[in-house]
PDB file of N, CA, C and O in Angstrom:
ATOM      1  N   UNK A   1      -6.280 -18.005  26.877  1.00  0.00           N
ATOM      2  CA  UNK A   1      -5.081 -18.448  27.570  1.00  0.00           C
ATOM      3  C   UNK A   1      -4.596 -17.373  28.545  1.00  0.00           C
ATOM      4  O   UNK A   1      -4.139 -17.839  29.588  1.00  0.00           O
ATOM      5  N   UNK A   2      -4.590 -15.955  28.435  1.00  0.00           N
ATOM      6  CA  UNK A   2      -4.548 -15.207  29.186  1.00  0.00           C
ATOM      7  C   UNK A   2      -3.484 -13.579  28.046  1.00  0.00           C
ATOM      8  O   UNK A   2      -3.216 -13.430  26.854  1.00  0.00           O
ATOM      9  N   UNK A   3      -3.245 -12.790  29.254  1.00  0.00           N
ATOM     10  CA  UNK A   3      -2.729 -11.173  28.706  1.00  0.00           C
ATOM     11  C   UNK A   3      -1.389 -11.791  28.606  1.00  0.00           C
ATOM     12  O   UNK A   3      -0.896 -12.707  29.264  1.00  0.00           O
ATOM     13  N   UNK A   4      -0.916 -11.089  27.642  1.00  0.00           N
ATOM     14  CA  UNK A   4       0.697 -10.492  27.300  1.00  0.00           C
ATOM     15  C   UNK A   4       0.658  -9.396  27.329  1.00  0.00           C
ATOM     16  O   UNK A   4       0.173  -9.001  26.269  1.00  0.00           O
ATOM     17  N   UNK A   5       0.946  -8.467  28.080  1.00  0.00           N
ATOM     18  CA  UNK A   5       0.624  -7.127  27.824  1.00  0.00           C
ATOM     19  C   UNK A   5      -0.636  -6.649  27.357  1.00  0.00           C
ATOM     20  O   UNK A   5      -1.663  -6.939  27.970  1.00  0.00           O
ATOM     21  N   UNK A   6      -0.659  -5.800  26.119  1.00  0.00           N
ATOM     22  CA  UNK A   6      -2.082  -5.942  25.769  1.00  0.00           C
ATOM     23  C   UNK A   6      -2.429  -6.530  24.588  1.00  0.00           C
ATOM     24  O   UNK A   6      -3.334  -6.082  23.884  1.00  0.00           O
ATOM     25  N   UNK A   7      -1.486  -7.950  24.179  1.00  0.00           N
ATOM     26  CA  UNK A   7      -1.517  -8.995  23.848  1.00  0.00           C
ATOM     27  C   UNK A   7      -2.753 -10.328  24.355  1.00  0.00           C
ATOM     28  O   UNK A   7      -2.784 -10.785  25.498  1.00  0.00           O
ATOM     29  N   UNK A   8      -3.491 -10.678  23.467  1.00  0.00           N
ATOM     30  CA  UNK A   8      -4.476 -11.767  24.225  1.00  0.00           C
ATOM     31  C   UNK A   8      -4.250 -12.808  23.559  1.00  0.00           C
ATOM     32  O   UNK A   8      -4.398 -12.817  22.337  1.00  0.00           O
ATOM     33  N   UNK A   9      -3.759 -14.114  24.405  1.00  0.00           N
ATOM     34  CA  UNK A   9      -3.260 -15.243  23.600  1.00  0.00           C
ATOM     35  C   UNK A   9      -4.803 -16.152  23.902  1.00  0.00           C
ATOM     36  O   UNK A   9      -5.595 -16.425  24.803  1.00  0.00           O
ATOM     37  N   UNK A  10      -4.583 -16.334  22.648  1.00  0.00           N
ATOM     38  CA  UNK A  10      -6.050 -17.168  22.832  1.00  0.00           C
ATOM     39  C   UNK A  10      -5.868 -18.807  22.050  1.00  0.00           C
ATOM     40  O   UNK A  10      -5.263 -18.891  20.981  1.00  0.00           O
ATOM     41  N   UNK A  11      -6.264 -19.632  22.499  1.00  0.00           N
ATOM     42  CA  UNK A  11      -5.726 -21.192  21.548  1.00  0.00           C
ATOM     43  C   UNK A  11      -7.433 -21.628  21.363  1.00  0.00           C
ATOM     44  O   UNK A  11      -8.311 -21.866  22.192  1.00  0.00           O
ATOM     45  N   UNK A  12      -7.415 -21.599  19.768  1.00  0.00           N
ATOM     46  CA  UNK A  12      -8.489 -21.803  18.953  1.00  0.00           C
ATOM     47  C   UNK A  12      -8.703 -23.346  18.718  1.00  0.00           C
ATOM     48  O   UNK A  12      -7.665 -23.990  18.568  1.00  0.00           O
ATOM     49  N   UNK A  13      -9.894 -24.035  18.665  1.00  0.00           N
ATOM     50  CA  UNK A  13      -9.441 -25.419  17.977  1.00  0.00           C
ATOM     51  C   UNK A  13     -10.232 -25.422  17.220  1.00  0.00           C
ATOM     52  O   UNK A  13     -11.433 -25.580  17.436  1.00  0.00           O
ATOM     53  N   UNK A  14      -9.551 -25.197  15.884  1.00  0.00           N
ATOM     54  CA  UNK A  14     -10.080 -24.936  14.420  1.00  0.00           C
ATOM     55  C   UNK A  14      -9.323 -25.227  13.463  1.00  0.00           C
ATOM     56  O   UNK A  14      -8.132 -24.964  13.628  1.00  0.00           O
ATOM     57  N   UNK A  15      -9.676 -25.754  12.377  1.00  0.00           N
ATOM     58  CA  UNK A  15      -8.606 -25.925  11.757  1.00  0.00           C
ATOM     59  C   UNK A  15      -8.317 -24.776  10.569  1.00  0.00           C
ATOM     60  O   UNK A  15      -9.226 -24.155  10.019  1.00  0.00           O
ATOM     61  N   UNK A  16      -6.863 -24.600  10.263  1.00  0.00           N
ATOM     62  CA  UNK A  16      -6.624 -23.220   9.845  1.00  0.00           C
ATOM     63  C   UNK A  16      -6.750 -23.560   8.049  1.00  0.00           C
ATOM     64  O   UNK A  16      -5.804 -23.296   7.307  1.00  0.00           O
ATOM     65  N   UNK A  17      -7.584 -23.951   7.713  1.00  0.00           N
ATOM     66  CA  UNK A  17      -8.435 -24.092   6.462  1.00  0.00           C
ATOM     67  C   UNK A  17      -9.444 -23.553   6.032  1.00  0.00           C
ATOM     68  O   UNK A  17     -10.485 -23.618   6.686  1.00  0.00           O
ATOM     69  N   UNK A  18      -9.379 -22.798   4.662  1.00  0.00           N
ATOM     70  CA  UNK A  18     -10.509 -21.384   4.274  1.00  0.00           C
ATOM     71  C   UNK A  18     -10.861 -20.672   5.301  1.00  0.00           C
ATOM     72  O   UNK A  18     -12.062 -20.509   5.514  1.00  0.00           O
ATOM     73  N   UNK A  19     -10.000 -20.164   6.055  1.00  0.00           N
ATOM     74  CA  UNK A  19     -10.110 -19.147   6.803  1.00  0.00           C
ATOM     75  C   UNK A  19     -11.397 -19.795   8.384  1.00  0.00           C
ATOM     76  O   UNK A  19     -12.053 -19.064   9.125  1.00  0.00           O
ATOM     77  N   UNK A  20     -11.350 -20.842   8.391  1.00  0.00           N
ATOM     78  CA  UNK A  20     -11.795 -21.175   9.724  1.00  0.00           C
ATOM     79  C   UNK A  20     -11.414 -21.163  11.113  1.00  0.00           C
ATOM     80  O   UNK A  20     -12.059 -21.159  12.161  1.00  0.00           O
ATOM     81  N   UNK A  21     -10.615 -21.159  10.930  1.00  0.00           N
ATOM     82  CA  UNK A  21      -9.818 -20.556  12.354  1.00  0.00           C
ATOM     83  C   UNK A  21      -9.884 -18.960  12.405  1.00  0.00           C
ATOM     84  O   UNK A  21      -9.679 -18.510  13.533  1.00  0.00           O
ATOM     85  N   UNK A  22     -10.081 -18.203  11.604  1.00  0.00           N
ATOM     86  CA  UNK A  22     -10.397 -16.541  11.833  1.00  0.00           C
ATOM     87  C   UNK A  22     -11.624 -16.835  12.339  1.00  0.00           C
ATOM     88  O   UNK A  22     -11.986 -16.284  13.378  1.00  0.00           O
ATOM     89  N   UNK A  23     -12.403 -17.701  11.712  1.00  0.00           N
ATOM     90  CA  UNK A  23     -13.575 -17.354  11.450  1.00  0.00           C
ATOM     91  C   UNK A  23     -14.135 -17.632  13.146  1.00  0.00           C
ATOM     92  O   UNK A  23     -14.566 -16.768  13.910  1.00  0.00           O
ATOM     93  N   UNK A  24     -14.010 -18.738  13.356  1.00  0.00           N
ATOM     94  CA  UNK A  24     -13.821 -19.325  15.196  1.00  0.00           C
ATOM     95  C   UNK A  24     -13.194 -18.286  16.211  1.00  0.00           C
ATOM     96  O   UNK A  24     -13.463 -18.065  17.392  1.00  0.00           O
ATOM     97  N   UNK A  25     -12.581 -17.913  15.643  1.00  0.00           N
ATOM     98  CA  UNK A  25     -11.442 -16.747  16.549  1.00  0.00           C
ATOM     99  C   UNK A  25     -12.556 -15.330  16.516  1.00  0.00           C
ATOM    100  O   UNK A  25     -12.870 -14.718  17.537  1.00  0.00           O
ATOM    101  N   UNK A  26     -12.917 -15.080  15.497  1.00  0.00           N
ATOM    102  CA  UNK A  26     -13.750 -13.502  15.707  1.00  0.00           C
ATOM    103  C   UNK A  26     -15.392 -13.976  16.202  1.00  0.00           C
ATOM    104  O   UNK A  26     -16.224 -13.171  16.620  1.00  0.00           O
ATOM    105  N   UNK A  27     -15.628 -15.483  16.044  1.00  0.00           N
ATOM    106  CA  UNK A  27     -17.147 -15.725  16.457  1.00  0.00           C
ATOM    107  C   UNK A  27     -16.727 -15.893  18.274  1.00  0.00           C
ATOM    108  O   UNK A  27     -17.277 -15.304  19.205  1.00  0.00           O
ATOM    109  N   UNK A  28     -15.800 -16.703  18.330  1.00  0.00           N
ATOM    110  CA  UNK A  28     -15.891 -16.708  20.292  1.00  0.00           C
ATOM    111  C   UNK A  28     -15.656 -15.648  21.101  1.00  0.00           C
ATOM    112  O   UNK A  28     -16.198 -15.539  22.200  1.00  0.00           O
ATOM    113  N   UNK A  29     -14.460 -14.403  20.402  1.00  0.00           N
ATOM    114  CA  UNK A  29     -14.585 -12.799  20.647  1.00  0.00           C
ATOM    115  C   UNK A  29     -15.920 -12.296  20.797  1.00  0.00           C
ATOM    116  O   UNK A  29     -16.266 -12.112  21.964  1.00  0.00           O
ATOM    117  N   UNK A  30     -16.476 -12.118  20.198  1.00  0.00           N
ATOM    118  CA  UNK A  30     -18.022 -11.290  19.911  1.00  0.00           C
ATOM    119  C   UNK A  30     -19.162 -12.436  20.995  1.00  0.00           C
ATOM    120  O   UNK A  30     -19.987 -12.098  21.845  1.00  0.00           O
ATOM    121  N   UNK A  31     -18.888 -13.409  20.664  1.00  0.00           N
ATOM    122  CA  UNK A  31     -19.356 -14.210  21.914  1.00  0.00           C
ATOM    123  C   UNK A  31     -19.447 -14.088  23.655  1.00  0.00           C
ATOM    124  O   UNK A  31     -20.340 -14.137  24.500  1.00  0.00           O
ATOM    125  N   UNK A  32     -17.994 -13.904  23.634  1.00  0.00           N
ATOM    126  CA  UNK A  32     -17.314 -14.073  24.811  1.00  0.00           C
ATOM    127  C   UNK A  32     -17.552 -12.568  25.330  1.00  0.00           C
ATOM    128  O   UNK A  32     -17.551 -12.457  26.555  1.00  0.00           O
ATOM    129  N   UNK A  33     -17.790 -11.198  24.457  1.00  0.00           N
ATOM    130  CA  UNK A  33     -17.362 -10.378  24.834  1.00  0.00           C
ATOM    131  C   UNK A  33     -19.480  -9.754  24.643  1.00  0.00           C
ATOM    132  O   UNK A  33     -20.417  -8.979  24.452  1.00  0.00           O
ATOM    133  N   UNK A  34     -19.146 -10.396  24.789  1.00  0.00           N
ATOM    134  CA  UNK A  34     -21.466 -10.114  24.305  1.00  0.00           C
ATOM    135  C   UNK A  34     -21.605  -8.862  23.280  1.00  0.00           C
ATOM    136  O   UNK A  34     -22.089  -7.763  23.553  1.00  0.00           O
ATOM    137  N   UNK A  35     -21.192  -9.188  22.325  1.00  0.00           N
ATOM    138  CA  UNK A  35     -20.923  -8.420  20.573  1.00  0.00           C
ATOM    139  C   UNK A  35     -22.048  -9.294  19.875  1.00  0.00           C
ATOM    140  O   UNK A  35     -22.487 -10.352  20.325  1.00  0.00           O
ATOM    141  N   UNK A  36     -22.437  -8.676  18.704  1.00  0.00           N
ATOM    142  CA  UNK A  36     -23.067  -9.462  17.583  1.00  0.00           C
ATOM    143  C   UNK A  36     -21.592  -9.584  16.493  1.00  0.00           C
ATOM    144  O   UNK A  36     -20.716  -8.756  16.244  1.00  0.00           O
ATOM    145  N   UNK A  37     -21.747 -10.620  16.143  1.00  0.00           N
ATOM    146  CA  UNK A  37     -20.725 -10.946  15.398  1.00  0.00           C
ATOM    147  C   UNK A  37     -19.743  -9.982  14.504  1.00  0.00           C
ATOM    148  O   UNK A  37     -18.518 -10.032  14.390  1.00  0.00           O
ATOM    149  N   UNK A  38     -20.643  -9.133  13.939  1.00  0.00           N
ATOM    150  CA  UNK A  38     -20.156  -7.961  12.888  1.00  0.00           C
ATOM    151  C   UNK A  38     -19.149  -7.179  13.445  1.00  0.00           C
ATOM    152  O   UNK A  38     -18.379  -6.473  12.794  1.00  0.00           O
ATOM    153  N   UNK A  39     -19.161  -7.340  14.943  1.00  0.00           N
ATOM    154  CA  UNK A  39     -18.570  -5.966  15.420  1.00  0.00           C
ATOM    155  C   UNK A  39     -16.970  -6.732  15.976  1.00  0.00           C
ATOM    156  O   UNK A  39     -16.112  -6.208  16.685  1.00  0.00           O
ATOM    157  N   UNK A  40     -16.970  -7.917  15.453  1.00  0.00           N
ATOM    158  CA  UNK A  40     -15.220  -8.465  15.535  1.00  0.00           C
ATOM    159  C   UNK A  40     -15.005  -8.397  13.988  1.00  0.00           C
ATOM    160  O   UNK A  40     -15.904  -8.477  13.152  1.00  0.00           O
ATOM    161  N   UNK A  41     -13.878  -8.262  13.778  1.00  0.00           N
ATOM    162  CA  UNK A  41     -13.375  -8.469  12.474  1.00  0.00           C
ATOM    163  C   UNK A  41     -11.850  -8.169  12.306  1.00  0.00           C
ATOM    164  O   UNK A  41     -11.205  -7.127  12.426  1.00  0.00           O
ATOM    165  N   UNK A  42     -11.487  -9.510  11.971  1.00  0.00           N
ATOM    166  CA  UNK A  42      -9.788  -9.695  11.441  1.00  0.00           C
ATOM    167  C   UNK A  42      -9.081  -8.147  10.540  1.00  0.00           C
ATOM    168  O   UNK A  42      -9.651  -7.610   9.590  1.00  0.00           O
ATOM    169  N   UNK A  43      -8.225  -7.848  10.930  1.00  0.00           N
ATOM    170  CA  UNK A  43      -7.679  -6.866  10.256  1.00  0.00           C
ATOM    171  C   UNK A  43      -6.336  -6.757   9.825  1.00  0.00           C
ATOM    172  O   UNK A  43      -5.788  -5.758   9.358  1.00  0.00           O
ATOM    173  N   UNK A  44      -5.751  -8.132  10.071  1.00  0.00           N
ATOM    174  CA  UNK A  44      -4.371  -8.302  10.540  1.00  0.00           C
ATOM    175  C   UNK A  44      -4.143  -9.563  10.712  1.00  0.00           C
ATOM    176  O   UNK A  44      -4.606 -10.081  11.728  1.00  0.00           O
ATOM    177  N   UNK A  45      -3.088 -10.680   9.414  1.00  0.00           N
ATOM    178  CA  UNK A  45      -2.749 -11.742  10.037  1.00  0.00           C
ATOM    179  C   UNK A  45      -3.431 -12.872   9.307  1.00  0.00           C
ATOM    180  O   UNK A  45      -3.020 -13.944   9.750  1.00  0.00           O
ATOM    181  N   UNK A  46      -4.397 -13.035   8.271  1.00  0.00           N
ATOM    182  CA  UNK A  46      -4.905 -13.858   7.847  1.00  0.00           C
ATOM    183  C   UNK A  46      -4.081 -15.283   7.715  1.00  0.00           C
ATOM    184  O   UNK A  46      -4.912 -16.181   7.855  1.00  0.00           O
ATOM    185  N   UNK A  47      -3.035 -15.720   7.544  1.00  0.00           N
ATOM    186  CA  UNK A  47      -2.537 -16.701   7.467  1.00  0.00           C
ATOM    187  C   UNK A  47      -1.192 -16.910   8.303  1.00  0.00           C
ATOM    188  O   UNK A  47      -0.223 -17.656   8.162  1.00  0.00           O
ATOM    189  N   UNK A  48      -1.590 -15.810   9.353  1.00  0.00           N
ATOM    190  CA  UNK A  48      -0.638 -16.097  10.298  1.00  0.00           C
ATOM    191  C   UNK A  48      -0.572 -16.328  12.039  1.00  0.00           C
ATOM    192  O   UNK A  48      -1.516 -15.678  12.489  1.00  0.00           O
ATOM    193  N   UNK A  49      -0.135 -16.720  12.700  1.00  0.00           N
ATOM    194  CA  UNK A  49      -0.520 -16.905  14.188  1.00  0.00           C
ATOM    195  C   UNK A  49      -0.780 -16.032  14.911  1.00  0.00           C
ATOM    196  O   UNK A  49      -1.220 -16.162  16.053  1.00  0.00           O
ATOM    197  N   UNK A  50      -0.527 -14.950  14.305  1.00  0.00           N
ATOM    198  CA  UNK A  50      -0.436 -13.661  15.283  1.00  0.00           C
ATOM    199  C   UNK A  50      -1.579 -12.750  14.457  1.00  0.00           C
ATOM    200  O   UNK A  50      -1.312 -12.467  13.289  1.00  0.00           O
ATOM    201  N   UNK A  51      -2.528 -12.401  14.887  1.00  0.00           N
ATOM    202  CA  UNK A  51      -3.581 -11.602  14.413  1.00  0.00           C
ATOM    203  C   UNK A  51      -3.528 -10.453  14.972  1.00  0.00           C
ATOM    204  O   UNK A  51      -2.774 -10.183  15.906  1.00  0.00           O
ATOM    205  N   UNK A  52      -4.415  -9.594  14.386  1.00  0.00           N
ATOM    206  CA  UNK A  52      -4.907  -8.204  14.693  1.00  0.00           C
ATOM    207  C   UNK A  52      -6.012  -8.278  14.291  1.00  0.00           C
ATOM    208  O   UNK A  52      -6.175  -8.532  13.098  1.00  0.00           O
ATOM    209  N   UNK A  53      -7.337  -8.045  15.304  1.00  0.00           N
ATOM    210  CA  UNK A  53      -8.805  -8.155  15.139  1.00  0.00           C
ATOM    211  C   UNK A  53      -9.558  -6.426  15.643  1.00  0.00           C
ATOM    212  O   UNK A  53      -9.169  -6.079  16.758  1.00  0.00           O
ATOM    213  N   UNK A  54     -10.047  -5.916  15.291  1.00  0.00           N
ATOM    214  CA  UNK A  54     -11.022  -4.956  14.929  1.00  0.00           C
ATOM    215  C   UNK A  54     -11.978  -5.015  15.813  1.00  0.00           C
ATOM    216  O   UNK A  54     -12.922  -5.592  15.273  1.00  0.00           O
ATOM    217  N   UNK A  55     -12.244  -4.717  16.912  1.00  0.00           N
ATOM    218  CA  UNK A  55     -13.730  -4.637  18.000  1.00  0.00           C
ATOM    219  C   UNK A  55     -14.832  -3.311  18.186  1.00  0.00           C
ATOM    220  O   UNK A  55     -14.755  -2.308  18.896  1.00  0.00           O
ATOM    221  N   UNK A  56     -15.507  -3.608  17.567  1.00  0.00           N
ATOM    222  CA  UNK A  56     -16.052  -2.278  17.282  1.00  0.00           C
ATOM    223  C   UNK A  56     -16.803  -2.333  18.681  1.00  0.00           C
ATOM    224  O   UNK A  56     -17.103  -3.458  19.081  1.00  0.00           O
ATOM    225  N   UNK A  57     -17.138  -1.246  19.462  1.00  0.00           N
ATOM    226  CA  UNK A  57     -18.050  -0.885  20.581  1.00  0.00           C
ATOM    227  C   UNK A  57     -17.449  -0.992  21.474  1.00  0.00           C
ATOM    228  O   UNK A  57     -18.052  -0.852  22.538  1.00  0.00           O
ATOM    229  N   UNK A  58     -16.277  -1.231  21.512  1.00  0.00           N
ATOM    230  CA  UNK A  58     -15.183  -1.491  23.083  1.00  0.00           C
ATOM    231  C   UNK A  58     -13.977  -0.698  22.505  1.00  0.00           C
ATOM    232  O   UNK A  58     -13.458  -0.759  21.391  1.00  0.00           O
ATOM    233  N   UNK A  59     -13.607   0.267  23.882  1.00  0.00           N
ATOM    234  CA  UNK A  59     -12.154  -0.185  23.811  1.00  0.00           C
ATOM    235  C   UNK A  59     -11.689  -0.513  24.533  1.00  0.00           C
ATOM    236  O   UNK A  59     -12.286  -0.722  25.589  1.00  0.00           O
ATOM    237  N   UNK A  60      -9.911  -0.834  24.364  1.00  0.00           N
ATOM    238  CA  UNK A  60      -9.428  -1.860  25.276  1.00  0.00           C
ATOM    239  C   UNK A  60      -9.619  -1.921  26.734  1.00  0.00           C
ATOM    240  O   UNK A  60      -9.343  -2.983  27.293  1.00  0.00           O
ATOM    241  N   UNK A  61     -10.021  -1.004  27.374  1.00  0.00           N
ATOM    242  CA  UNK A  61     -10.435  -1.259  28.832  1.00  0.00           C
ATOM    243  C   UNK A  61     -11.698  -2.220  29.209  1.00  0.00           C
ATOM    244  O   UNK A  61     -11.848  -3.085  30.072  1.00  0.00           O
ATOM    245  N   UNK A  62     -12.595  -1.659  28.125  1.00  0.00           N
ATOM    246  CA  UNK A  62     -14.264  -2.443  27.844  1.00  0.00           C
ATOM    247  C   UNK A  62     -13.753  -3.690  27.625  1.00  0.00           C
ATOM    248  O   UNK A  62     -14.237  -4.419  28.491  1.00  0.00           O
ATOM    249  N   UNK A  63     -13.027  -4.307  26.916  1.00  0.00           N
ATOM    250  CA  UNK A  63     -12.621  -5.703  26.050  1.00  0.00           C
ATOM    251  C   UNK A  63     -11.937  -6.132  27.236  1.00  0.00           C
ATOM    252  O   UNK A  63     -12.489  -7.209  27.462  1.00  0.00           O
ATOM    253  N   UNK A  64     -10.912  -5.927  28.306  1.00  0.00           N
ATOM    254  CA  UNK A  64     -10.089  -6.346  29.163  1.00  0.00           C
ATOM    255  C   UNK A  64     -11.294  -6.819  30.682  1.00  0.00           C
ATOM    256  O   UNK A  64     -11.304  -7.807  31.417  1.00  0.00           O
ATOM    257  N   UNK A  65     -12.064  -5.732  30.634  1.00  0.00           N
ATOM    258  CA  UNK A  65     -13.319  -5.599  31.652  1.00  0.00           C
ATOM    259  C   UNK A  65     -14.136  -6.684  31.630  1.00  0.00           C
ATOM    260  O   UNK A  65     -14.109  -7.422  32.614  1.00  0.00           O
ATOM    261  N   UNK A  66     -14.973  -6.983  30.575  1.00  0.00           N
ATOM    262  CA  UNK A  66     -15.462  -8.065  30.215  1.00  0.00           C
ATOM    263  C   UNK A  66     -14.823  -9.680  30.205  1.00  0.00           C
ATOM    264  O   UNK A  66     -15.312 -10.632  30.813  1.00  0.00           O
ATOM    265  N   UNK A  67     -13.771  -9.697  29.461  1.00  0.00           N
ATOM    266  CA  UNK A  67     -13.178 -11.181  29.554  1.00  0.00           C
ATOM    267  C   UNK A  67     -12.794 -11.253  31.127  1.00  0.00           C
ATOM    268  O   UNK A  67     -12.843 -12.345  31.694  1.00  0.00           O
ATOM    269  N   UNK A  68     -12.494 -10.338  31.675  1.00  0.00           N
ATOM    270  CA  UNK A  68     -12.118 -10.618  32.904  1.00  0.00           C
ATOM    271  C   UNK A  68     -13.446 -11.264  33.487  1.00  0.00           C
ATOM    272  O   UNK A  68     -13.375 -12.454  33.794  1.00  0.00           O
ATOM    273  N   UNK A  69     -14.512 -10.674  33.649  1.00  0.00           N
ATOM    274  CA  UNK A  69     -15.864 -10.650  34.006  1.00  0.00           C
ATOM    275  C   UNK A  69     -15.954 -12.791  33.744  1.00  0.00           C
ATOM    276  O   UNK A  69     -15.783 -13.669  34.590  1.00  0.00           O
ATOM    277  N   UNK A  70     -16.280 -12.914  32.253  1.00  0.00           N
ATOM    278  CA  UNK A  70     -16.031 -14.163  31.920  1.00  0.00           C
ATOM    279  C   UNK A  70     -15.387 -15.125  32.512  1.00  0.00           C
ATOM    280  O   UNK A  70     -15.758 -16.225  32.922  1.00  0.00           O
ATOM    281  N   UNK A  71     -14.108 -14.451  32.513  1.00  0.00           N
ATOM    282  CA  UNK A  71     -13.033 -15.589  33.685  1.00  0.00           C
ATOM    283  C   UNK A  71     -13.722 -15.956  34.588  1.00  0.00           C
ATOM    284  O   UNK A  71     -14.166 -17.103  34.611  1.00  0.00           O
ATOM    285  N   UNK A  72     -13.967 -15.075  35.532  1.00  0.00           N
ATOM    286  CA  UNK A  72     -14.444 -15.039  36.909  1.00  0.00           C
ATOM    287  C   UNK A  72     -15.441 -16.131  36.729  1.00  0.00           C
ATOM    288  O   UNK A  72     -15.079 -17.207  37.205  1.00  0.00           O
ATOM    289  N   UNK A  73     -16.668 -16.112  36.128  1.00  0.00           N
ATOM    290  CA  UNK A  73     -17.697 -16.577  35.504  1.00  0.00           C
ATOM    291  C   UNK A  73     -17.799 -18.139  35.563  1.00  0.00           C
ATOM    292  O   UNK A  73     -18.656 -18.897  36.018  1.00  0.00           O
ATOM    293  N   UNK A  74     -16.584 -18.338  34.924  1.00  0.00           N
ATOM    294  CA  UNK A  74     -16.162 -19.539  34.330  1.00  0.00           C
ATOM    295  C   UNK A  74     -15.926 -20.704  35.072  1.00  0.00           C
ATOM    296  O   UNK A  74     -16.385 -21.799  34.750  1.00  0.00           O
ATOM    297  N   UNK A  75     -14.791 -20.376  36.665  1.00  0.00           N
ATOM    298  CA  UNK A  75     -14.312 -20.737  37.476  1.00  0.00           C
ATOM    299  C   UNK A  75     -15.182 -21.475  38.249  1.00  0.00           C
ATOM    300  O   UNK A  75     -14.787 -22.002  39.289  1.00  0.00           O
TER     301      UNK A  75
END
């Protein structure tokens, strides 16, 4: 959906049952961001709207760099 600061609102369509909506949320990250899956991981937020996720091999400039990249991509 786009930045809040260095907030990333993202709208999942998953349903938030046994943890499937994390699970959708850290697979299209690592996706989106060309990760192997392992290297997203929830750290923050399990049953709530507002998460905190774990990116191993980026930091936030790498993670901001890339989705941007994607956007562009997309269009």
């Amino acid at each position: 959906m786009g930045w809040l600061g260095d907030t990333l609102k993202v709208k999942i369509h998953a349903p938030a049952l046994d943890g499937r909506a994390n699970e959708a949320l850290c697979a299209f990250l690592a996706f989106t961001l060309g990760l192997p899956k392992r290297s997203v991981s929830l750290v923050q937020g399990e049953k709530s709207r507002q998460k905190l996720v774990q990116i191993d091999g980026l930091d936030m400039a790498g993670v901001k760099s890339r989705l941007l990249v994607q956007a562009l991509k997309s269009k």
